[in-house]
N, CA, C and O atoms as a GROMACS GRO file, in nm:
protein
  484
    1UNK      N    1  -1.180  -2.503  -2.236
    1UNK     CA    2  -1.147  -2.374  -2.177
    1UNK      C    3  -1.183  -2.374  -2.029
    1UNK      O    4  -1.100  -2.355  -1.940
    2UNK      N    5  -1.320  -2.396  -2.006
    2UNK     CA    6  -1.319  -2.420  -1.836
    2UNK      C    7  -1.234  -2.497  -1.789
    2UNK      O    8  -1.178  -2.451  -1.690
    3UNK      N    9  -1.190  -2.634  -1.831
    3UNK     CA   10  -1.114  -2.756  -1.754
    3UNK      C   11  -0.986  -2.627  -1.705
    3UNK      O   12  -0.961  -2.595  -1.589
    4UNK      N   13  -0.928  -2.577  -1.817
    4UNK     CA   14  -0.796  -2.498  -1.790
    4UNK      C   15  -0.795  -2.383  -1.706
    4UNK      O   16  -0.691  -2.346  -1.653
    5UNK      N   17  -0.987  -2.276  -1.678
    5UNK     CA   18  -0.976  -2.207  -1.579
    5UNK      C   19  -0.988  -2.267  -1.462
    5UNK      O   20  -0.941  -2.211  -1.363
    6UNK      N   21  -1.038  -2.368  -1.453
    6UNK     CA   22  -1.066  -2.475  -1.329
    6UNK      C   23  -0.909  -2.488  -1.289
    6UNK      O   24  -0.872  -2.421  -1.193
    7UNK      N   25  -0.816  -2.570  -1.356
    7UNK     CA   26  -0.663  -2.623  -1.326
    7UNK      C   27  -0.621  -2.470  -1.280
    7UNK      O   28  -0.589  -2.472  -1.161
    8UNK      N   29  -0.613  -2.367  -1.325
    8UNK     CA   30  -0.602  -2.245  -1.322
    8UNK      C   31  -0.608  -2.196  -1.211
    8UNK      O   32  -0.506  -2.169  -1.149
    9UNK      N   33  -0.770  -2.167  -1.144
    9UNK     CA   34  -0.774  -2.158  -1.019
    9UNK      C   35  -0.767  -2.218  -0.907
    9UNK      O   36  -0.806  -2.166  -0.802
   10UNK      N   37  -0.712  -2.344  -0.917
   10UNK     CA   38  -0.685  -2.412  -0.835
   10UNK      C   39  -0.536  -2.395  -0.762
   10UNK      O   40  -0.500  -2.384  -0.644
   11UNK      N   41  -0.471  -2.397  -0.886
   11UNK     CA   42  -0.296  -2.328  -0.851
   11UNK      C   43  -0.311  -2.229  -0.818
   11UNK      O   44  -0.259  -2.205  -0.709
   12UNK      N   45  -0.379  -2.126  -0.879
   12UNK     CA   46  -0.404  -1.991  -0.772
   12UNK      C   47  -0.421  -1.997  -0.626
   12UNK      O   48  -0.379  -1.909  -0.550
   13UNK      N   49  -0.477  -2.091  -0.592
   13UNK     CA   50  -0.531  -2.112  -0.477
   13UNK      C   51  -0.464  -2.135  -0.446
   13UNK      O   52  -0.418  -2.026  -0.411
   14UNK      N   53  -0.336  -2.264  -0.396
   14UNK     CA   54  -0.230  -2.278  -0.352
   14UNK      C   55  -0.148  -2.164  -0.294
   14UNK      O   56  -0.140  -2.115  -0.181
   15UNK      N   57  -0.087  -2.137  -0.415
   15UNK     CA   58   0.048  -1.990  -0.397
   15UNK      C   59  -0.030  -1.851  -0.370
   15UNK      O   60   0.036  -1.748  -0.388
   16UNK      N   61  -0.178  -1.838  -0.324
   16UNK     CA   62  -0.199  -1.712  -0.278
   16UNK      C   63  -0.197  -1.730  -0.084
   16UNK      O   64  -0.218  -1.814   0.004
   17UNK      N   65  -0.148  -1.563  -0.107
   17UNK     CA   66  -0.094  -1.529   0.028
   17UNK      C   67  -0.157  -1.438   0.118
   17UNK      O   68  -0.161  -1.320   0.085
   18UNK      N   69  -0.209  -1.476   0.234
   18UNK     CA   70  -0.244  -1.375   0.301
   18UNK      C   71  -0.129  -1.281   0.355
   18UNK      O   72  -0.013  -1.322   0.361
   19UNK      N   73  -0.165  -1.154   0.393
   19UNK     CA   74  -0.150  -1.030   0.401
   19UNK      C   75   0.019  -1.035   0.522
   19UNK      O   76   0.136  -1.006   0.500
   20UNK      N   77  -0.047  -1.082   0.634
   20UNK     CA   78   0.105  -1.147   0.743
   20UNK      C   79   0.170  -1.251   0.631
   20UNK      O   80   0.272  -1.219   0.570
   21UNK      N   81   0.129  -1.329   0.618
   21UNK     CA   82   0.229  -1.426   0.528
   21UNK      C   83   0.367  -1.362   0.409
   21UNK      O   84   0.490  -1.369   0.410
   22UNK      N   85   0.300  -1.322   0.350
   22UNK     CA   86   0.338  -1.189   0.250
   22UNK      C   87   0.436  -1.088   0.307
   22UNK      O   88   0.532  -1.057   0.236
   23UNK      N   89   0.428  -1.053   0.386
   23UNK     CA   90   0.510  -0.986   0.536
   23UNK      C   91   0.625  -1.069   0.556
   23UNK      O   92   0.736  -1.052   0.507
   24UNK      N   93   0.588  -1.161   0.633
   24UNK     CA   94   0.706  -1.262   0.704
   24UNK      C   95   0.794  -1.347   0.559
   24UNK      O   96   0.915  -1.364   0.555
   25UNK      N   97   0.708  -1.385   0.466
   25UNK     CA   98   0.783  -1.437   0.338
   25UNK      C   99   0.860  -1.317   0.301
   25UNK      O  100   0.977  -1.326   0.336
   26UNK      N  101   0.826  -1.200   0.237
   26UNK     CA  102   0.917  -1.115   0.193
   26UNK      C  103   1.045  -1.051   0.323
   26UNK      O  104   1.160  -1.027   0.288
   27UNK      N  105   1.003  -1.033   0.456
   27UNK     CA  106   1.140  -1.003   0.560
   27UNK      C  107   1.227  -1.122   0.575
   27UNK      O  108   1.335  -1.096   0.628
   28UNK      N  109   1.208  -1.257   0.538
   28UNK     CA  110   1.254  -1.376   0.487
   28UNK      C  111   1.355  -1.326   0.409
   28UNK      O  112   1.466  -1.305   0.459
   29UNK      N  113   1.327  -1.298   0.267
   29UNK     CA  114   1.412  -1.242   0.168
   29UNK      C  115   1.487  -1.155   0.194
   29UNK      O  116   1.606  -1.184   0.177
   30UNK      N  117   1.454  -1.009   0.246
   30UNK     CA  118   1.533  -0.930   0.345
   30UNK      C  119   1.649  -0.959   0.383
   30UNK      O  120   1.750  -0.926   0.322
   31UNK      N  121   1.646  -1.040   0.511
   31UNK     CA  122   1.708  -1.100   0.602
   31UNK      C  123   1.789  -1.235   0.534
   31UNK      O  124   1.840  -1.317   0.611
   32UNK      N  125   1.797  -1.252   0.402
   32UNK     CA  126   1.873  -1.336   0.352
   32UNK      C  127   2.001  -1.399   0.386
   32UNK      O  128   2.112  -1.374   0.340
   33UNK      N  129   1.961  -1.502   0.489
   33UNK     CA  130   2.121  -1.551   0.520
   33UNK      C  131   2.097  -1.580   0.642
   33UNK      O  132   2.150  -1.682   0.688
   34UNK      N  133   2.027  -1.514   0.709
   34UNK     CA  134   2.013  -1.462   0.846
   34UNK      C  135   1.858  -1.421   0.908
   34UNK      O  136   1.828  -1.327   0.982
   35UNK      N  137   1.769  -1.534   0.844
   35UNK     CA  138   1.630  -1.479   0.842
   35UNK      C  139   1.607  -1.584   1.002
   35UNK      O  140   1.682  -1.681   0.993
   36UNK      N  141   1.549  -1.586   1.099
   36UNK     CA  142   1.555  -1.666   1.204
   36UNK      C  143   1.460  -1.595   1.299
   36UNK      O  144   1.452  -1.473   1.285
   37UNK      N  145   1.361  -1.674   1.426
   37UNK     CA  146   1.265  -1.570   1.437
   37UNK      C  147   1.280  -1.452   1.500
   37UNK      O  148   1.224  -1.353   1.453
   38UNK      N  149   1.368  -1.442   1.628
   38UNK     CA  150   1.349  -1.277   1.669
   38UNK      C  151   1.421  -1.182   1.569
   38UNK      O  152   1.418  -1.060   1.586
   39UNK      N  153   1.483  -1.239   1.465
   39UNK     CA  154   1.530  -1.167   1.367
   39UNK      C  155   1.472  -1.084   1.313
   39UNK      O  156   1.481  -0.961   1.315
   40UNK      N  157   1.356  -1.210   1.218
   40UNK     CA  158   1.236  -1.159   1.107
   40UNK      C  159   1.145  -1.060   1.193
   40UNK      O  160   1.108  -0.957   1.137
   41UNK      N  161   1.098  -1.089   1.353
   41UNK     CA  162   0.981  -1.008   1.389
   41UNK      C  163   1.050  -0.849   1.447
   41UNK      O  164   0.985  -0.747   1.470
   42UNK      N  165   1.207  -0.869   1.463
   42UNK     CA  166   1.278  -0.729   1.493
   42UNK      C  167   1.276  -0.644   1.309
   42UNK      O  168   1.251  -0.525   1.294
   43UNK      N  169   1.302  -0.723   1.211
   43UNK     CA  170   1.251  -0.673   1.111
   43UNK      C  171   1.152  -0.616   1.079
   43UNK      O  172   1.163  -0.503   1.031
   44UNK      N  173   1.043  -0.668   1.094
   44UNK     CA  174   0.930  -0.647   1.100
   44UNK      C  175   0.838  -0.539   1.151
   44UNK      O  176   0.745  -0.482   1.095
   45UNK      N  177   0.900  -0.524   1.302
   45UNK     CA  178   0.866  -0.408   1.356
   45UNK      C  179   0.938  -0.304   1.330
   45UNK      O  180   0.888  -0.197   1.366
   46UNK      N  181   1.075  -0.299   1.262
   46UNK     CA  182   1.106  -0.188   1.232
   46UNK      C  183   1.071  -0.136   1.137
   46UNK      O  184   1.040  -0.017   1.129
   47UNK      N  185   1.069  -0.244   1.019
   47UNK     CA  186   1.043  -0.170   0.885
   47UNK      C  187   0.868  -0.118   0.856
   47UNK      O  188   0.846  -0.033   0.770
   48UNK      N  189   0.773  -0.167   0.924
   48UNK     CA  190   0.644  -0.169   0.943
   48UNK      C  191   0.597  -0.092   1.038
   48UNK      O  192   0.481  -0.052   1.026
   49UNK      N  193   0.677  -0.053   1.156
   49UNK     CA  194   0.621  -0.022   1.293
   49UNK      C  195   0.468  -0.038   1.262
   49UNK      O  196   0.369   0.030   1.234
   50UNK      N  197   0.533  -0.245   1.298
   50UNK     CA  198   0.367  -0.290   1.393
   50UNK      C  199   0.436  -0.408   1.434
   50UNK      O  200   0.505  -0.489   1.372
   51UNK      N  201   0.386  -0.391   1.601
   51UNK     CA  202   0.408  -0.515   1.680
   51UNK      C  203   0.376  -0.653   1.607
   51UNK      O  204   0.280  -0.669   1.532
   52UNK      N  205   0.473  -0.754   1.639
   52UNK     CA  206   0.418  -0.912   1.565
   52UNK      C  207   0.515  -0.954   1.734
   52UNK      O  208   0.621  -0.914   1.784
   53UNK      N  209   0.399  -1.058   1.776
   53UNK     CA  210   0.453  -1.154   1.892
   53UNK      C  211   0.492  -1.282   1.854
   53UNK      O  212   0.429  -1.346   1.770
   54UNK      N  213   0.586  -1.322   1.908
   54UNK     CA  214   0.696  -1.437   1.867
   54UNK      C  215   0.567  -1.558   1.850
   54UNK      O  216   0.607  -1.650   1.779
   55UNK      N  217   0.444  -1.575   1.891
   55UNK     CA  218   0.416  -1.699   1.873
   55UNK      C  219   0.326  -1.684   1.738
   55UNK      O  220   0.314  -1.774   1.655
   56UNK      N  221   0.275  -1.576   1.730
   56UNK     CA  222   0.190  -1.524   1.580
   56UNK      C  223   0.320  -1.566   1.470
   56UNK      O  224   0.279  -1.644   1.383
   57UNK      N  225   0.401  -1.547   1.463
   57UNK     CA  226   0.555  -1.523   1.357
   57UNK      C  227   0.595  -1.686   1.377
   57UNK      O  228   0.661  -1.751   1.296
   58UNK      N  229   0.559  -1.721   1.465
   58UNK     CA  230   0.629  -1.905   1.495
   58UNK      C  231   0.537  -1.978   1.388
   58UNK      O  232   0.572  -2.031   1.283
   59UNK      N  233   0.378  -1.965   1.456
   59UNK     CA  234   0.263  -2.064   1.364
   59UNK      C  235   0.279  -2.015   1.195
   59UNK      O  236   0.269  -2.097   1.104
   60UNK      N  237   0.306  -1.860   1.172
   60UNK     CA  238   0.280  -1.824   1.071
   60UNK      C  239   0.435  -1.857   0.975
   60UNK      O  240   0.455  -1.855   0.853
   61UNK      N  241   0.516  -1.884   1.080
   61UNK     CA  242   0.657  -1.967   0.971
   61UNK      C  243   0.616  -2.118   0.920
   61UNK      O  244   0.609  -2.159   0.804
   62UNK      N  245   0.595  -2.178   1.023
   62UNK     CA  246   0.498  -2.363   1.071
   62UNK      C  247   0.424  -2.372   0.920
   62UNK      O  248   0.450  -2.447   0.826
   63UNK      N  249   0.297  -2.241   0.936
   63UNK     CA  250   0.258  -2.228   0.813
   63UNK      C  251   0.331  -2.263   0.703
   63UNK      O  252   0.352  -2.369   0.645
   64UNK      N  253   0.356  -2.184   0.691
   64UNK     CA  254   0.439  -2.104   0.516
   64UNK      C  255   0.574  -2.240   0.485
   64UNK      O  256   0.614  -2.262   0.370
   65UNK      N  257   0.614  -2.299   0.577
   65UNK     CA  258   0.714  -2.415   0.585
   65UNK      C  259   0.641  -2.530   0.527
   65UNK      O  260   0.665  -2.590   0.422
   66UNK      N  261   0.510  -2.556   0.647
   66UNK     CA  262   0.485  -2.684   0.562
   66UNK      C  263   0.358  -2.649   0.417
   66UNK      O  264   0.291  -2.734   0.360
   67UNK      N  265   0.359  -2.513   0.392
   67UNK     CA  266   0.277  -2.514   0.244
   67UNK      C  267   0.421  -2.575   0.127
   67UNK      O  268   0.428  -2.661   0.038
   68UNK      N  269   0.506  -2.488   0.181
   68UNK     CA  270   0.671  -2.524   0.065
   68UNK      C  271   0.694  -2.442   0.073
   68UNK      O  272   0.816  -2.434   0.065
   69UNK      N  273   0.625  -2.300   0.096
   69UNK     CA  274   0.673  -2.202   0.083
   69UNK      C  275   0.829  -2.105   0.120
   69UNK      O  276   0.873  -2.000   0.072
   70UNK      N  277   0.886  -2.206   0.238
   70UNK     CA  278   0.951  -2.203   0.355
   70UNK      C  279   1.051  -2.342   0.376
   70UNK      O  280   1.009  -2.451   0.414
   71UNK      N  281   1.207  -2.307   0.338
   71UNK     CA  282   1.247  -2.414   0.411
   71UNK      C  283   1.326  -2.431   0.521
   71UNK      O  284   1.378  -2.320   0.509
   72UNK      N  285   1.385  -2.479   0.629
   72UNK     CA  286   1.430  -2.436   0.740
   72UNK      C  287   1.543  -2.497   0.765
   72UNK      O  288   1.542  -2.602   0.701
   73UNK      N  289   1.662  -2.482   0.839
   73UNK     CA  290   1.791  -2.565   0.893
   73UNK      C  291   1.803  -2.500   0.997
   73UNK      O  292   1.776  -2.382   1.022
   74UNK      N  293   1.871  -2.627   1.094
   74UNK     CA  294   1.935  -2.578   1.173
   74UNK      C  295   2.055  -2.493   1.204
   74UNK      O  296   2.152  -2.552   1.156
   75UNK      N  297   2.096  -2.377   1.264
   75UNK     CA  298   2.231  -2.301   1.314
   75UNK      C  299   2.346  -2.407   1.413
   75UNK      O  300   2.308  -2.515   1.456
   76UNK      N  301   2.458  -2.365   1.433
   76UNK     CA  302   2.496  -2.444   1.537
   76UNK      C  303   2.467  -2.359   1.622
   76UNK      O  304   2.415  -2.249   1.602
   77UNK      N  305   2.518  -2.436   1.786
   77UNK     CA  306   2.448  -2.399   1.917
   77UNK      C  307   2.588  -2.331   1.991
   77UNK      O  308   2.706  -2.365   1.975
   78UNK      N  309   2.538  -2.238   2.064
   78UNK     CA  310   2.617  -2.175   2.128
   78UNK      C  311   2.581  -2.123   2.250
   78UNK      O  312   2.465  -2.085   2.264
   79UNK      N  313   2.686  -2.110   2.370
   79UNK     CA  314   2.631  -2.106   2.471
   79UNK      C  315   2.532  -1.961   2.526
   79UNK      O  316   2.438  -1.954   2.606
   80UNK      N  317   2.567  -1.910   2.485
   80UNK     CA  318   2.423  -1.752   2.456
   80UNK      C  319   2.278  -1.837   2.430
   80UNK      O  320   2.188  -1.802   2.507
   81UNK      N  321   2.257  -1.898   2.374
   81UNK     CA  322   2.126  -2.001   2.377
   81UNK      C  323   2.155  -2.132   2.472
   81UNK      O  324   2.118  -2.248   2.450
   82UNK      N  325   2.201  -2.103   2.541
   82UNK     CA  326   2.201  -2.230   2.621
   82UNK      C  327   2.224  -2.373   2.570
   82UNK      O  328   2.187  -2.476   2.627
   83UNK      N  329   2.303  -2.362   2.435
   83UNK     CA  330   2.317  -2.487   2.351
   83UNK      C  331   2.197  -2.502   2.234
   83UNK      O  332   2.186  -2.601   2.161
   84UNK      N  333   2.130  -2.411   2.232
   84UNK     CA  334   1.979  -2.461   2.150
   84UNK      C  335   2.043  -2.379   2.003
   84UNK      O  336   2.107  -2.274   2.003
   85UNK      N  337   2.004  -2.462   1.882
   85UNK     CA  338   2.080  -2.380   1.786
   85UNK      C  339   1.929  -2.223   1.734
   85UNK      O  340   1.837  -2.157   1.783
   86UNK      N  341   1.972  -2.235   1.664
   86UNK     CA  342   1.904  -2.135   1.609
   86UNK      C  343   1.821  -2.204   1.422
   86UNK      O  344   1.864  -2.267   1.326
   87UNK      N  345   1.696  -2.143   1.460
   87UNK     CA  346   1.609  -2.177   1.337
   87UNK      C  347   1.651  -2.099   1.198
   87UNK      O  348   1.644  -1.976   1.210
   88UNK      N  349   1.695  -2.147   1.066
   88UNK     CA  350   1.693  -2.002   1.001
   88UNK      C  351   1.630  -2.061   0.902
   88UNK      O  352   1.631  -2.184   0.889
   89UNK      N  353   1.559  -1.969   0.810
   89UNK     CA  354   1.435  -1.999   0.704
   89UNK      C  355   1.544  -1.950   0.566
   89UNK      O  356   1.642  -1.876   0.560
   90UNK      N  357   1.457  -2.046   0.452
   90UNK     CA  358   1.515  -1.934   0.391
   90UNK      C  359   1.336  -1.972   0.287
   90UNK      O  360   1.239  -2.039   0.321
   91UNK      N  361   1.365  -1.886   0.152
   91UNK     CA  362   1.255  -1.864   0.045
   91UNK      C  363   1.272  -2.034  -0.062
   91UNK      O  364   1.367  -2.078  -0.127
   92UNK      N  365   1.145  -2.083  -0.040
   92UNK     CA  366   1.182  -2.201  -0.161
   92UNK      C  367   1.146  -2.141  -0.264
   92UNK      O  368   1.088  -2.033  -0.262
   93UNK      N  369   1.186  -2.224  -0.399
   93UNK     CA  370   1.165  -2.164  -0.550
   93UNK      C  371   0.998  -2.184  -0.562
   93UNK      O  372   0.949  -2.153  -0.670
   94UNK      N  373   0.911  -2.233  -0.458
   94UNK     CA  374   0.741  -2.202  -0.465
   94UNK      C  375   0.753  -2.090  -0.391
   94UNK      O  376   0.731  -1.989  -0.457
   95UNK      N  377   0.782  -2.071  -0.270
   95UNK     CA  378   0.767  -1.969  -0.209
   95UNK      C  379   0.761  -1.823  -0.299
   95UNK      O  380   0.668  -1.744  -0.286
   96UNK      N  381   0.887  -1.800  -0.401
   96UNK     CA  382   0.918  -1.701  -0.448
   96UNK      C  383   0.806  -1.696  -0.577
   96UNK      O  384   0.753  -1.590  -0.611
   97UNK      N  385   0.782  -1.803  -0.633
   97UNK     CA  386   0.666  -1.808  -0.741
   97UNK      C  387   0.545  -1.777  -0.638
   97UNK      O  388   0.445  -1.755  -0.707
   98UNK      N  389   0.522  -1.769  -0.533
   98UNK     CA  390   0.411  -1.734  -0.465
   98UNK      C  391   0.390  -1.582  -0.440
   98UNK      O  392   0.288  -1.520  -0.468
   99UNK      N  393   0.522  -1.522  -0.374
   99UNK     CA  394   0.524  -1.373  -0.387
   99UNK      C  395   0.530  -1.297  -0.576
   99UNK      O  396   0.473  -1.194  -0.613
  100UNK      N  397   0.601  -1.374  -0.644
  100UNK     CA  398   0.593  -1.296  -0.767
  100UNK      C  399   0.374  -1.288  -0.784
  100UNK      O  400   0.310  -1.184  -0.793
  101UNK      N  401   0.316  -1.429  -0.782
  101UNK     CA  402   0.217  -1.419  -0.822
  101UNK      C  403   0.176  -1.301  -0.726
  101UNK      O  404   0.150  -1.192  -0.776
  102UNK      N  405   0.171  -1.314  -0.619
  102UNK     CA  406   0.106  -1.178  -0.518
  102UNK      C  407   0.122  -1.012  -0.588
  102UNK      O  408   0.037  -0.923  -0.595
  103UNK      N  409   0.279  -1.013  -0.640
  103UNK     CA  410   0.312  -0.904  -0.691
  103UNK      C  411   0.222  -0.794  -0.761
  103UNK      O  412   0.186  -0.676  -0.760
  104UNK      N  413   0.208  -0.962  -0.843
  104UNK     CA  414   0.176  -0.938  -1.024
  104UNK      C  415   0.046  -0.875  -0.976
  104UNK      O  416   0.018  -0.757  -0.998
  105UNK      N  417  -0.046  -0.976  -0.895
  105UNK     CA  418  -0.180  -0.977  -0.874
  105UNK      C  419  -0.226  -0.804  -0.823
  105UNK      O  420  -0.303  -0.732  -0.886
  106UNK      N  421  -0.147  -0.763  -0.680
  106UNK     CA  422  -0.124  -0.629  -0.641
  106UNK      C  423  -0.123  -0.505  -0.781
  106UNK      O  424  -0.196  -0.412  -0.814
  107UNK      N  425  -0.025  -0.554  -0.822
  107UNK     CA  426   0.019  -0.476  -0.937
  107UNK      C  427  -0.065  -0.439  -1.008
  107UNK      O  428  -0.084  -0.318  -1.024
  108UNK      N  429  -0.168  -0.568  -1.095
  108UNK     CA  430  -0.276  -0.526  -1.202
  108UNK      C  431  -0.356  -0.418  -1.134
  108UNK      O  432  -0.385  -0.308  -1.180
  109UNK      N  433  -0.390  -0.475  -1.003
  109UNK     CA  434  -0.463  -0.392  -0.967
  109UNK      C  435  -0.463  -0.248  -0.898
  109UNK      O  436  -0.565  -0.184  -0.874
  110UNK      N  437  -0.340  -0.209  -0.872
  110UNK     CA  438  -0.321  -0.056  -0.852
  110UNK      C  439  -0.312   0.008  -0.986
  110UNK      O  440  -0.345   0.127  -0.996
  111UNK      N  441  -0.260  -0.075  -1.116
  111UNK     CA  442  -0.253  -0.044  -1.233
  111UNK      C  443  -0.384   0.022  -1.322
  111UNK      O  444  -0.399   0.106  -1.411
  112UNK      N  445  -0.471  -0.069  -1.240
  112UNK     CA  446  -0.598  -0.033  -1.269
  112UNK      C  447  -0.718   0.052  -1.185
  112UNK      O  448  -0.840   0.043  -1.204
  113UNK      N  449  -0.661   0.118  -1.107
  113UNK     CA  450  -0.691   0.208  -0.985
  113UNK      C  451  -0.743   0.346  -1.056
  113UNK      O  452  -0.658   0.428  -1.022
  114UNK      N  453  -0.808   0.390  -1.112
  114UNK     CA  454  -0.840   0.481  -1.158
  114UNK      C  455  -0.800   0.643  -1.045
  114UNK      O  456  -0.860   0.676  -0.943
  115UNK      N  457  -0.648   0.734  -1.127
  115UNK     CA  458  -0.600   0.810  -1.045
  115UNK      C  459  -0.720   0.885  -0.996
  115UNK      O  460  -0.688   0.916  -0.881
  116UNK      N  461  -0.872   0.942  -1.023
  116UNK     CA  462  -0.904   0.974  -0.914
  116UNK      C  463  -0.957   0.900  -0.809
  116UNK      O  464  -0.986   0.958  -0.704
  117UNK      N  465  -0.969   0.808  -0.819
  117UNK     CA  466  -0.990   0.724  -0.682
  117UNK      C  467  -0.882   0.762  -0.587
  117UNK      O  468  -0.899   0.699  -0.483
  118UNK      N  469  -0.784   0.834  -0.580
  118UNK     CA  470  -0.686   0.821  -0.519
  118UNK      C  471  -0.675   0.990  -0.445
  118UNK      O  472  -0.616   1.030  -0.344
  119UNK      N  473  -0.747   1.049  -0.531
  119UNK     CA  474  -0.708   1.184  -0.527
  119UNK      C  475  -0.781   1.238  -0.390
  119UNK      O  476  -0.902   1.216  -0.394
  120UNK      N  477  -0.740   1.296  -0.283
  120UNK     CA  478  -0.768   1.336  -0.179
  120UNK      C  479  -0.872   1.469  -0.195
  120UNK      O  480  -0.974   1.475  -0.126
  121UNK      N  481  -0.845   1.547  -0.267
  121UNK     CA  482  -0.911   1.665  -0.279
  121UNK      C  483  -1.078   1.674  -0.357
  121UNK      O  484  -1.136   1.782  -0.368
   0.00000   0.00000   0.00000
């Protein structure tokens, strides 16, 4: 039984997500088709209104790409970029087993939020 909570938390460890990650992975999904960076961080700030600067959203793709979470291709190039194509991400099948686990994890636990903890009055 330990060996299996041990194997257990170890994969946990992997596919858990910090808080920006979780952010930029799910406006990923969003932006399906068309996820690329001033894209995701114009997403971002709209749907969130909160600033994210292009180089925080760059390391934190870098991230999430080389965990698996993230896979990337190139766009073709056009002269509006000066020939440079364009990055676009999309969700790998870990990536998405990474947000479901986040979900789930979120989930138990508002589930288990006792409503007056919540209650303002």
């Amino acid at each position: 039984m330990c060996v299996v909570l041990l194997h257990n938390s170890i994969n946990v460890k992997k596919i858990q997500l910090g808080e920006f990650e979780e952010i930029v992975l799910l406006t990923v999904g969003v932006l399906h088709g068309n996820a690329y960076g001033v894209n995701i961080k114009d997403e971002i700030e709209q749907r969130l209104n909160r600033g994210v600067t292009i180089g925080a959203l760059q390391i934190t793709l870098r991230r999430l790409e080389s965990k698996g979470f993230l896979k990337s291709k190139l766009g073709d190039s056009n002269e509006n970029r000066r020939g440079r194509p364009k990055l676009f991400f999309e969700i790998t099948a870990y990536g998405k087993k990474a947000l479901k686990y986040t979900k789930e994890s979120r989930d138990e636990l508002w589930n288990a939020l006792p409503k007056l903890v919540l209650k303002l009055n």
